[in-house]
Every structure is written in C-alpha cells, then in structure tokens.
C-alpha positions in Angstrom: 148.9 25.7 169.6 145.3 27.2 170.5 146.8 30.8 168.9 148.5 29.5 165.9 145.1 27.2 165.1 142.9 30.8 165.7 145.6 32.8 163.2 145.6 30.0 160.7 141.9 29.5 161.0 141.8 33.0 160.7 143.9 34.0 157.8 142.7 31.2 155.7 139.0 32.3 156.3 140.0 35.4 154.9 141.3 34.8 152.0 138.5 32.0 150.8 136.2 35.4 151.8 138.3 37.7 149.4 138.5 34.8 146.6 134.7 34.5 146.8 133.8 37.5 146.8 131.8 37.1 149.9 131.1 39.9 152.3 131.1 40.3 156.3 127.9 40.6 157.7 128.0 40.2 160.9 131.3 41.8 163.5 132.7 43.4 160.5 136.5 43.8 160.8 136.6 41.0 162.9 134.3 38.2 161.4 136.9 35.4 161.0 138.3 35.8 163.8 135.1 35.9 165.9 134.2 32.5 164.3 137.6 30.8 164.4 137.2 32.0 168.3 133.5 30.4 168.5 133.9 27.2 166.7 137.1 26.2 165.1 135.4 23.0 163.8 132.3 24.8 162.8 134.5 27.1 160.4 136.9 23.9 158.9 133.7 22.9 158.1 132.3 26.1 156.3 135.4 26.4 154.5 135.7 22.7 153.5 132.1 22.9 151.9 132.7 26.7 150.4 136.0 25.1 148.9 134.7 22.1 147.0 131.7 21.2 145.2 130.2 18.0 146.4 127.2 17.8 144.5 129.5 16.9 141.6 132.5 15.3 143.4 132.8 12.5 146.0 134.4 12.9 148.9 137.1 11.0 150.1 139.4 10.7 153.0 143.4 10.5 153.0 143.6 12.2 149.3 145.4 15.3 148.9 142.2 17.3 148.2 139.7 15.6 150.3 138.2 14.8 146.5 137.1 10.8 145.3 139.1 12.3 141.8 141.6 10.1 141.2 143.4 12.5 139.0 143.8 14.6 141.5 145.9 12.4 143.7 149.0 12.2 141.5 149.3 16.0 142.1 152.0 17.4 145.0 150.4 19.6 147.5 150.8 23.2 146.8 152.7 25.4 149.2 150.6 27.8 151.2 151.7 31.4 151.7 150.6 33.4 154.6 151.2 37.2 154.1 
C-alpha cells in the first residue's frame, strides 16, 4: 500500500504542477517524489489548498469536492486517469 500511496501521491503532484504552471525548485526531476517520500500528509495538504480556493469557498467534509457548495454535490465524481 506504502508504494501505490508514493506513485499516486506522486503522479497527482505532478500534474497539479503541470496544470499550474508551477516550477521545481528544489531536487529537480524528482521533486514529487521526494515530498510524497518526506511527508505524504504534508503534500495532501499542499495539493488540497493549491486545488481549491478557500478564501471564497467553505470547506466541508463528506462532499464530493471537499467544497460547503451545495451545487457541487449533485455532481458524480469524475474518473481519474493516470498515464
């Protein structure tokens, strides 16, 4: 479980990096990995607050985007695809 966790972690970092436009600075080449390696929680985190703007939306627990929007909820989850 620890190395699927560390790939998804991984791969999902990544792609929220390409999406935003946001550079490596620091292990270039292997930056995602080497925080999904450090702290797991740490980078949930990040991405959680890099993925939704909570100065103009309330959080919210057991919603399907994490989102107080009650619009939202009525929505299916999306499938992810890993390439």
């Amino acid at each position: 479980i620890f190395l699927y966790m560390l790939y998804v972690i991984t791969k999902v970092r990544k792609l929220i990096r390409q999406r935003d436009g946001i550079p490596e600075k620091n292990c270039v080449g292997c930056e995602d990995v080497a925080c999904a390696l450090c702290c797991g929680c740490c980078t949930v985190s990040q991405m959680a607050r890099q993925t939704a703007d909570y100065d103009t939306e309330e959080a919210a627990f057991f919603t399907t985007d994490g989102l107080g929007s009650k619009a939202n909820e009525s929505q299916p989850l999306a499938p992810v695809v890993m390439v």
